[in-house]
C-alpha positions, 0 to 999 in steps of 0.5 A, spaced: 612 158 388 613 163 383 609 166 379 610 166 372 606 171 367 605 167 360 605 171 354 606 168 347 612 170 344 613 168 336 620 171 332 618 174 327 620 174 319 623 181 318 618 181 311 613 182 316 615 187 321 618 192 316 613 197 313 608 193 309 609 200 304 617 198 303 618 196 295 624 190 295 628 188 290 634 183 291 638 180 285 633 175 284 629 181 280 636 182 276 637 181 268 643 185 266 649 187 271 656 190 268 662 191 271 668 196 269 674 194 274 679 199 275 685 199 277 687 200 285 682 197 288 675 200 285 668 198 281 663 200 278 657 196 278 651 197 273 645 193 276 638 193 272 633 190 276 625 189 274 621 193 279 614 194 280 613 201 283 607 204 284 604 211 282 607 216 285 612 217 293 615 209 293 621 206 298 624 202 294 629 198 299 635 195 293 638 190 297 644 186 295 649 191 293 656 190 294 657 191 302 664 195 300 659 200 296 661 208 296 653 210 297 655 217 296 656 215 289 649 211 287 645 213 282 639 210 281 636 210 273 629 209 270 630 206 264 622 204 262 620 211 264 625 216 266 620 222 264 617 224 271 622 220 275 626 223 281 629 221 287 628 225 293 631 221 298 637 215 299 640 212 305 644 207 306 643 202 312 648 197 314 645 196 322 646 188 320 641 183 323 646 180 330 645 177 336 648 183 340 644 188 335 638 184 336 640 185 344 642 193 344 636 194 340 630 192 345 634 197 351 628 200 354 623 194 351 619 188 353 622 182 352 621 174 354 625 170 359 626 163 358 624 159 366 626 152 365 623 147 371 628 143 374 624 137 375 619 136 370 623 141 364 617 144 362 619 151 359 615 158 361 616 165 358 616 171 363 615 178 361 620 183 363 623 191 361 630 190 359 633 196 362 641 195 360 646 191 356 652 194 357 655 188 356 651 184 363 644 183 362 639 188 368 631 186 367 625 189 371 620 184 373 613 187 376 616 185 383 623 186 382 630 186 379 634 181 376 641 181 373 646 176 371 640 172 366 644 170 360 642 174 353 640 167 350 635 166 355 631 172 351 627 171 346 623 178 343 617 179 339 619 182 333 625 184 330 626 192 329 624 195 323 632 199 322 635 192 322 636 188 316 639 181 314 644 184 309 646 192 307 641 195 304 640 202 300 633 205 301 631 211 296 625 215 296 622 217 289 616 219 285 613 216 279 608 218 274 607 211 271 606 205 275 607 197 273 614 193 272 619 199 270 627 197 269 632 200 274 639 201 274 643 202 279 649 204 278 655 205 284 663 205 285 665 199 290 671 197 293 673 190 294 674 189 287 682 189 283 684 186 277 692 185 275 695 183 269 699 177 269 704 174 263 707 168 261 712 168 255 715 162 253 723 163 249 725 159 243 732 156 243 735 161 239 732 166 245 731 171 240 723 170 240 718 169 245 710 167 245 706 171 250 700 170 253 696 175 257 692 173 264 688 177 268 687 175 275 680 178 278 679 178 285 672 179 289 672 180 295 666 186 294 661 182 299 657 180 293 657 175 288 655 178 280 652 172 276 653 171 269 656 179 269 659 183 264 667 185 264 671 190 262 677 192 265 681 200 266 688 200 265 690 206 267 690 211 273 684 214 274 684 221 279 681 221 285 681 226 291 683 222 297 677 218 301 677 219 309 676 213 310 682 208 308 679 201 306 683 195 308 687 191 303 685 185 303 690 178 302 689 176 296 687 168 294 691 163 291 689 163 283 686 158 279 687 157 271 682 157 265 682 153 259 685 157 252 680 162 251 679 169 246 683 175 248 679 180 251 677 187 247 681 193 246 679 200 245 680 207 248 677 211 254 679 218 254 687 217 255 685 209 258 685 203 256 678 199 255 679 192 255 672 188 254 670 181 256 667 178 249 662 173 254 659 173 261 662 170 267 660 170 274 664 173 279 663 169 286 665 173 293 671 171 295 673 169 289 680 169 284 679 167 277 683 168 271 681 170 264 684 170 258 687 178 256 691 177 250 696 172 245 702 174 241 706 169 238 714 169 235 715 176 238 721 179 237 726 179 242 733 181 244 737 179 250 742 183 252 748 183 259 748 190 263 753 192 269 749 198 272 755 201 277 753 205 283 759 205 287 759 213 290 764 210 296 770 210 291 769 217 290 767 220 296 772 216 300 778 217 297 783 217 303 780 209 304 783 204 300 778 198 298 779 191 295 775 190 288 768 190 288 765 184 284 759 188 282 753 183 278 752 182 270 745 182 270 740 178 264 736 183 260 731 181 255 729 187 250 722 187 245 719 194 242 711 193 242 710 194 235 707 190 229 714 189 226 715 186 232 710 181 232 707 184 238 703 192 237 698 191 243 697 196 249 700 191 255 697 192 262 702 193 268 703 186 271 708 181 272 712 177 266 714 171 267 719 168 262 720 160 260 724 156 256 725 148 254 732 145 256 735 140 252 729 134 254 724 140 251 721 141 259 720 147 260 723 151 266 722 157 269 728 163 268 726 169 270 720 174 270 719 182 272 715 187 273 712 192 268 709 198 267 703 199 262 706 198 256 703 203 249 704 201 243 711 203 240 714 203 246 719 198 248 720 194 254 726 192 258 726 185 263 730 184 268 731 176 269 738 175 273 744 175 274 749 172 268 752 165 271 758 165 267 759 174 265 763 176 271 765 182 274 771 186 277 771 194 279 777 199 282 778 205 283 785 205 281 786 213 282 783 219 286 786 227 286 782 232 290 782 239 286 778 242 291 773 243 296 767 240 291 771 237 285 776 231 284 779 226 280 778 219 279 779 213 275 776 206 275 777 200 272 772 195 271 775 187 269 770 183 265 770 176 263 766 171 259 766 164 260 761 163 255 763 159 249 760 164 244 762 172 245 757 177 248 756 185 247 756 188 255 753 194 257 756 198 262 752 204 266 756 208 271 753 213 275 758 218 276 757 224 281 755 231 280 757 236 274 761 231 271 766 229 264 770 224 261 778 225 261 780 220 257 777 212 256 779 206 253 772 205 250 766 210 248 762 212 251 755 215 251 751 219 256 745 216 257 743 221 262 745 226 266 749 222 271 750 216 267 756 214 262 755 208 258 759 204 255 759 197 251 764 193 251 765 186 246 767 180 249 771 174 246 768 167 248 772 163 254 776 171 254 776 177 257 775 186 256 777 192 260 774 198 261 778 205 263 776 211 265 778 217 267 774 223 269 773 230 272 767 232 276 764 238 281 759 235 287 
């Protein structure tokens, strides 16, 4: 018969087994957190905490911080006495409390293994040392080896002191005053991002729109921040290269809030500051939405453009091509200004314009993405390709001058199925040190490499633009 050694052995709850000298805080010892969001995926968090400390060395465990924390970057605040406060010491510890933690651990310690009989069911624990785990189980009894024991037939005295349920910073500092003080921790974070998204409604004259403004937050930081005090950078904000790159994460379906007040705006050095007039919660895992801005009848103006790039006309002079149709796209232009009903710095994000159609429902015609937007400035959006604003383009003539320079001639067709005239512009980009010979409209340089021309075009007829230039590559 076997002999079994009998020992009891209980699990421990961590509380019991870390140092009896180590301070928590968790976020039940939470009264304020603040948050400013920054673009590209960074956070600041302002934790303060009620905390009892003691007169002089303490450790003090902050559990509950953002599991994406940058620890290099915490600083840790004494906001009752700052006087005689000093931190002398900070760890971050993320050796999480798991099974395989559990095992790995106990390499080299007493552990119990579970002996069930096969008759009667009853249980007996034996003592054995765990001598490896790396992955098949080897224990040594007081009369022999065994191997092949599954890890779930083990059970353990105490869980070790370095691992904990949940990451944790651990900091050494000194204090002159005991009793309750106020803490504040303050650190940047991954794993939190916001982005701007817009929705602007046309009128039937499509000349003016109303715009409203959403923010979409994202927490996938690891922790939840109850009852958090928002605001939002917008702007690029330097940073030295990390050498750990932290992974994208998938963003989430979004959900929609009722109307609220636009959030407040100011200036941070060369940024902007946006500031969330309430709390909110922001759960782990989560996307939600609030209200940024609203700007009503905004002034408008919707414009056709035919950007041509088409080097191969010119560069493959000794082909003969077919015309090219290229597309007539939809533009809508405002100026961010207070004449124009707008004049309020807009984030980068998405526009994504509406209108009604003839039985007032609402249809989606188009949307593009913008850069931050100061006031004064303007703003261009792309919404499609015109239906009836067609185009036909051909390189009529070509002449080589020498080895870099030549001659050529175009000729773009325009034509307007559309019951009212529309002005075109028309941007050509041409190569190298380039002028125009002769034109049958005006032109202006928009840039360097860029003429453009506009052209008015009657309604249910017809334009044609003819250039003729000169140019060394």
């Amino acid at each position: 018969m076997l002999a079994v050694a009998f020992t009891l052995w209980i699990l421990v709850p961590p509380s019991t087994v870390w140092s009896q000298e180590e301070i928590h805080t968790t976020h039940t010892d939470q009264k304020k957190v603040a948050i400013t969001i920054y673009n590209n995926d960074l956070a600041l968090i302002k934790d303060q905490r009620q905390v009892a400390l003691k007169k002089g060395h303490n450790t003090l465990a902050f559990m509950d911080v953002s599991t994406s924390i940058q620890s290099e970057t915490a600083l840790l605040r004494n906001l009752t006495h700052p006087q005689g406060f000093s931190i002398t010491e900070q760890n971050y510890e993320f050796d999480l409390l798991t099974a395989e933690a559990l095992l790995q651990k106990h390499v080299g310690q007493q552990v119990g293994v579970i002996y069930r009989h096969p008759t009667t069911g009853e249980e007996t624990i034996e003592q054995a040392i765990l001598l490896a785990a790396n992955p098949e189980v080897v224990l040594r009894f007081e009369n022999r080896i065994e191997t092949g024991i599954s890890p779930d037939r083990l059970v353990y005295q105490a869980i070790p002191r370095n691992l904990r349920e949940r990451p944790a910073l651990i900091l050494q500092l000194q204090t002159e005053v005991a009793g309750k003080q106020a803490l504040e921790l303050s650190y940047l974070t991954s794993g939190l991002s916001w982005k701007a998204d817009y929705v602007a409604q046309l009128n039937q004259t499509e000349d003016r729109f109303d715009l409203n403004g959403w923010v979409t937050l994202t927490n996938q930081s690891g922790m939840s921040y109850q009852n958090a005090h928002l605001q939002l950078v917008a702007g690029s904000i330097h940073r030295v290269a990390p050498q750990i790159h932290y992974a994208k994460r998938p963003a989430q379906e979004a959900r929609m809030l009722a109307d609220a007040p636009p959030m407040e705006e100011e200036g941070l050095l060369d940024y902007h500051l946006y500031t969330l007039d309430r709390a909110t919660t922001l759960k782990n895992k989560q996307t939600k939405q609030v209200s940024l801005l609203s700007a009503h009848n905004v002034a408008v103006q919707k414009q056709y453009e035919l950007r041509s790039h088409t080097p191969r006309l010119y560069y493959n002079h000794s082909q003969s091509f077919s015309a090219l149709k290229p597309p007539v796209m939809v533009y809508l232009h405002f100026e961010n200004t207070e004449q124009a009903g707008l004049d309020l710095p807009l984030p980068a994000g998405i526009i994504r314009v509406y209108k009604q159609d003839s039985k007032d429902n609402i249809q989606f015609v188009g949307e593009d993405r913008i850069n931050h937007i100061s006031k004064n400035a303007s703003a261009k959006l792309r919404l499609g390709q015109a239906f009836d604003i067609t185009a036909k383009k051909r390189r009529t003539e070509y002449r080589k001058l020498d080895s870099d320079s030549f001659e050529a001639t175009f000729k773009i067709e325009l034509r307007n199925a559309k019951k009212e005239p529309v002005l075109v512009k028309v941007a050509e980009l041409i190569p190298g040190d380039w002028h125009i010979i002769t034109e049958s409209h005006p032109h202006q340089r928009e840039t360097g490499n860029t003429a453009l021309w506009q052209l008015s075009i009657p309604a249910k007829g017809q334009a044609t633009l003819t250039v003729s230039f000169q140019t060394r590559t």
